[in-house]
Backbone as CSV, one residue per row, in Angstrom:
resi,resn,N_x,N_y,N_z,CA_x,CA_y,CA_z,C_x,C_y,C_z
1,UNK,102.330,189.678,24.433,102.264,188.934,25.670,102.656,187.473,25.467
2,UNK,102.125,187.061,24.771,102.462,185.544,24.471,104.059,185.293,23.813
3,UNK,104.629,186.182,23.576,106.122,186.345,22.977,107.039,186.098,24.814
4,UNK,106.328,186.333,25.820,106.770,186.086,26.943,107.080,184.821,27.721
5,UNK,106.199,183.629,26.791,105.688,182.283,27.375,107.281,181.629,27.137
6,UNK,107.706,180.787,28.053,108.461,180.375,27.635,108.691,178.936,27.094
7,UNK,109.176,178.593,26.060,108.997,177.075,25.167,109.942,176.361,25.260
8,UNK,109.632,175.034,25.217,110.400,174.085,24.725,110.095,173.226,23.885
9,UNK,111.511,172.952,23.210,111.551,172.561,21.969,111.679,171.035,21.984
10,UNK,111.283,170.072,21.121,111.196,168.977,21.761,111.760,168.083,20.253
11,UNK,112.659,167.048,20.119,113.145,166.883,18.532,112.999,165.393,18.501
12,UNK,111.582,164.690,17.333,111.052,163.448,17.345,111.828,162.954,16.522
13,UNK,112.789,161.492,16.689,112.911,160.786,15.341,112.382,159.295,15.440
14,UNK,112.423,159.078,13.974,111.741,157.984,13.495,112.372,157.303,12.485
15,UNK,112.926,156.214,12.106,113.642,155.637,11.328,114.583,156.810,9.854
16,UNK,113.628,157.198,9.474,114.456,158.175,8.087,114.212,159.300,8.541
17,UNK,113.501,159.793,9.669,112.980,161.051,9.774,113.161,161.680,10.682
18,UNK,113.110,163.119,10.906,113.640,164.035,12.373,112.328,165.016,12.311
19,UNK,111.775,165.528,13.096,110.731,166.570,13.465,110.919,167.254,14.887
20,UNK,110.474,168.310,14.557,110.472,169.394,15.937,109.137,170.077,16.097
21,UNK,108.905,169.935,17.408,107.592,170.665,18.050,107.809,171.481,19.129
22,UNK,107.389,172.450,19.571,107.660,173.332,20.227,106.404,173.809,20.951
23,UNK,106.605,173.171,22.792,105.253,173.861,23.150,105.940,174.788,24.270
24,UNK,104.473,175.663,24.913,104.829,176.288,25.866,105.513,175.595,27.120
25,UNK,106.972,175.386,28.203,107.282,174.915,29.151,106.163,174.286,30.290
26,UNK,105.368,176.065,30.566,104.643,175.758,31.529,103.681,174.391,31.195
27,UNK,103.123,174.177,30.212,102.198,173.011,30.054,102.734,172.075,29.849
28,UNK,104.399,171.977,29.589,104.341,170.168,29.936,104.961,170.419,31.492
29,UNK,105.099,171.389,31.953,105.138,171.126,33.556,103.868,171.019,34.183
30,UNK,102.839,171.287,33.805,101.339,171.288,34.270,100.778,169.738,34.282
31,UNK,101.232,168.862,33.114,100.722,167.990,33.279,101.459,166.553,33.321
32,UNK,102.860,167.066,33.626,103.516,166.263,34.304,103.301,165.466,35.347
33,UNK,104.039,164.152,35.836,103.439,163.074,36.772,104.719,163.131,37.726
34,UNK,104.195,163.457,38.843,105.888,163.874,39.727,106.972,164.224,39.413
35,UNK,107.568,163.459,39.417,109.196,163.934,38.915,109.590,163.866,37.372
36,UNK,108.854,163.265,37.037,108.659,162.930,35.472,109.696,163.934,34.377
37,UNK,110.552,163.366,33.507,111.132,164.413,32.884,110.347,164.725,31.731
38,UNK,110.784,166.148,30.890,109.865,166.514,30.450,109.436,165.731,29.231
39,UNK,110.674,164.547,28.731,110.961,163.532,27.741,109.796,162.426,28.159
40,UNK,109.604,162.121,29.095,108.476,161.205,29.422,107.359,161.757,29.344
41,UNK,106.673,163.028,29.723,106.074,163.776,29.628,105.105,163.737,28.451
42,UNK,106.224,164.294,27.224,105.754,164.301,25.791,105.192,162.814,25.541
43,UNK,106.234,161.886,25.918,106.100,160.694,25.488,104.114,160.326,25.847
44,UNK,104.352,160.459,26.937,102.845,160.088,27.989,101.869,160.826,27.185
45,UNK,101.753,162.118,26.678,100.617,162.768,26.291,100.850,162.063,24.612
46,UNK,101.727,162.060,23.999,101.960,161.207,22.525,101.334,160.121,22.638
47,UNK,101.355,158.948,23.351,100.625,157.828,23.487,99.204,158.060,23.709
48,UNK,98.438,159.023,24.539,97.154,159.057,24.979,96.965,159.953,23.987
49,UNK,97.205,160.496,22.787,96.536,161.777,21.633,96.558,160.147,21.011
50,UNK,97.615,159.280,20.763,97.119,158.299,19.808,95.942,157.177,20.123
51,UNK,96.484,156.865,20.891,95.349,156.016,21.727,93.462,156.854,22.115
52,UNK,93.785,158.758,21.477,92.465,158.673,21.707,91.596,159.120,20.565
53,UNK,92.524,159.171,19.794,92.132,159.172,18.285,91.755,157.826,17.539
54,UNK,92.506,156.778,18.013,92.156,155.620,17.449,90.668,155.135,18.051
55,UNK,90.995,155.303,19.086,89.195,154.983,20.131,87.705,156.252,19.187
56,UNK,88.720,157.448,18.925,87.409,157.839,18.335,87.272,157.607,16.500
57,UNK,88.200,157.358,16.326,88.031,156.683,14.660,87.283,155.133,14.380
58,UNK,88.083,154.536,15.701,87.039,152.828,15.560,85.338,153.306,16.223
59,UNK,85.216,153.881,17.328,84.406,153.862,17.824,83.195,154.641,17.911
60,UNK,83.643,155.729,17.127,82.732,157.141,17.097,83.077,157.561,15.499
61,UNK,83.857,156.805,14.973,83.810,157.402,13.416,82.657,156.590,12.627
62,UNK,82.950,156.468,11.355,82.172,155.552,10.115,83.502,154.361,9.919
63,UNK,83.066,153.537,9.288,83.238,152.233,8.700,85.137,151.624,9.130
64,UNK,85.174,152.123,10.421,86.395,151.057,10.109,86.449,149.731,10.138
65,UNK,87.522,149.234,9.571,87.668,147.924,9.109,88.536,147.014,10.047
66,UNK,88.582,146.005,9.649,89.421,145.158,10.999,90.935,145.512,10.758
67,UNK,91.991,146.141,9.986,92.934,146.236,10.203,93.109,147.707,10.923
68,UNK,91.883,148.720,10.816,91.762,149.713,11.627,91.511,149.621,13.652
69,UNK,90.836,148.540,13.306,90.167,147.604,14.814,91.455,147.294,15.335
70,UNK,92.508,146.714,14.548,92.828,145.689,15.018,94.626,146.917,15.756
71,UNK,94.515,147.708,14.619,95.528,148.658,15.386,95.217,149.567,16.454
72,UNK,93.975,150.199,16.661,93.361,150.111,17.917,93.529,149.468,19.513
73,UNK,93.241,147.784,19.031,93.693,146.972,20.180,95.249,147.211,20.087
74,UNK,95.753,147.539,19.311,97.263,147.453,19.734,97.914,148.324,20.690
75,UNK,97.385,149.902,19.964,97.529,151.195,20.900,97.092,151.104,22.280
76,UNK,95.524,150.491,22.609,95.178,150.270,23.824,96.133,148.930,24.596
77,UNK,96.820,147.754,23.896,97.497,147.258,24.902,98.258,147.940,25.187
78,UNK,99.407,149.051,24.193,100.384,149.689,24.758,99.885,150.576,25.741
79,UNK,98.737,151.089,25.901,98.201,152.222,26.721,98.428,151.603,27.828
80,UNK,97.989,150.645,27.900,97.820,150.061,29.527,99.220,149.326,30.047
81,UNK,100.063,148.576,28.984,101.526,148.517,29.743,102.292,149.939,30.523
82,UNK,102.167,150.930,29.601,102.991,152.070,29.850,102.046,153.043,31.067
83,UNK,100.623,153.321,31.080,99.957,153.339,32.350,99.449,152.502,33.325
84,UNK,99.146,151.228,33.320,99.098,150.652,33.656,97.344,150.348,34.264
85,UNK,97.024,151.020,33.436,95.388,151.237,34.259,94.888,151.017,32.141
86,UNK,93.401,150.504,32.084,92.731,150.718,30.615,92.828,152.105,30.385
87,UNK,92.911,152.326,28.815,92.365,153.867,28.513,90.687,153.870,28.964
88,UNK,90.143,153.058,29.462,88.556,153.242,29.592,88.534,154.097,31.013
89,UNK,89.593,153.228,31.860,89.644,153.396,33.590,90.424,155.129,33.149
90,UNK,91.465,155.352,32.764,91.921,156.330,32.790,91.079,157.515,32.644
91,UNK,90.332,157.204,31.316,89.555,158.537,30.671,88.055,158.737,31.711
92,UNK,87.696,157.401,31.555,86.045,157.171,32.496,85.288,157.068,31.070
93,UNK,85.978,156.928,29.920,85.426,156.365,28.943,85.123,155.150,28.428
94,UNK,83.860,154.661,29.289,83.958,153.276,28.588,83.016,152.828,27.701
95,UNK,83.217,151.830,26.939,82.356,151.205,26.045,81.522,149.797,26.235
């Protein structure tokens, strides 16, 4: 059954590097933002997996340090240029 789902393939690069991920279609059409292509899409959920990992490593982990803190505040300013709302307002997570 799941051999039925249909995927897309999605290809990340990064200065020396190339990677491929591959999810099911329907879910980045599910949580897509209007017209949104599916390239923004990835992008949008990539920023908020980082931005909510860093919130739970500074904030809910053990001992980070200020260069851990301090990349944190960085992810959360980008969070909020590119949504335009806090990750606190977004999630209803606040501190």
């Amino acid at each position: 059954m799941t051999d039925d789902i249909e995927t897309t393939t999605f290809e990340i690069s990064a200065d020396d590097s190339t990677d491929e991920v591959t999810i099911p279609s329907g879910l980045v059409d599910l949580v897509a933002e209007g017209d949104q292509t599916d390239a923004e899409t990835i992008a949008d959920v990539t920023l908020l997996s980082f931005a909510s990992r860093a919130h739970h490593i500074v904030h809910h982990g053990e001992g980070a340090d200020e260069e851990l803190e301090a990349q944190e505040d960085r992810i959360m300013d980008l969070f909020e240029e590119r949504f335009g709302v806090t990750y606190g307002e977004a999630t209803g997570h606040q501190h």
